[in-house]
N, C-alpha and C positions, 0 to 999 in steps of 0.2 A: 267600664270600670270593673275589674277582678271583685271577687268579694271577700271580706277579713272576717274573722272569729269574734265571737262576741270575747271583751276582754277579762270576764268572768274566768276565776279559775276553773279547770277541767269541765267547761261548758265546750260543745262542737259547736255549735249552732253560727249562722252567718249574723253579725251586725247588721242590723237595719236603723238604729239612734247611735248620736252622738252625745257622747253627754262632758258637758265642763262645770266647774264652778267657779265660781264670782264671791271671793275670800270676804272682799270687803262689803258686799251687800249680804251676805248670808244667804246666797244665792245658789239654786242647784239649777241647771238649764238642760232642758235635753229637749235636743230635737232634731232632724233629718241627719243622715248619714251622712256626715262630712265625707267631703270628694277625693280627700287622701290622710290617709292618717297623722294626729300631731303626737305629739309625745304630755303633753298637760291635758289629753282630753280620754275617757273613754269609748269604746266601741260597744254597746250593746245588742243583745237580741231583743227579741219582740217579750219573750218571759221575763228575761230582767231589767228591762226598762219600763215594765208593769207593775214590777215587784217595787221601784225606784221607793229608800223611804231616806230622805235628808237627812243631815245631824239632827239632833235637838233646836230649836229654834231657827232651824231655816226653812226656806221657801224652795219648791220646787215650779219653774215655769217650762212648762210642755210648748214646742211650739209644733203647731199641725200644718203640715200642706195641703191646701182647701183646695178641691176640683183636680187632684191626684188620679188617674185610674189605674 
């Protein structure tokens, strides 16, 4: 898999999170780098998907890959 730009403006850095949202649950979701790029999702880096801070009254759910090396 080539690697994409975090989709932060004027960031270089490679995506390592995907991150979407979920309108109707007030929902922010980020987690492993989706396999090809969608057009309704973000590409993050490892600094801005740290940074991640949801609207006002949403949820953000991190999903982690356990036993990753």
């Amino acid at each position: 898999m080539s690697s994409r730009p975090c989709s932060k403006v004027a960031c270089t850095n490679d995506a390592v999170n995907t991150l979407t949202y979920d309108y109707a649950d007030s929902m922010a979701v980020l987690g492993p780098l989706a396999p090809s790029a969608e057009p309704h999702s973000y590409d993050l880096c490892e600094k801005h998907s740290q940074r991640l801070s949801p609207p006002q009254g949403w949820h953000v759910v991190r999903h982690v890959v356990v036993g990753e090396v």
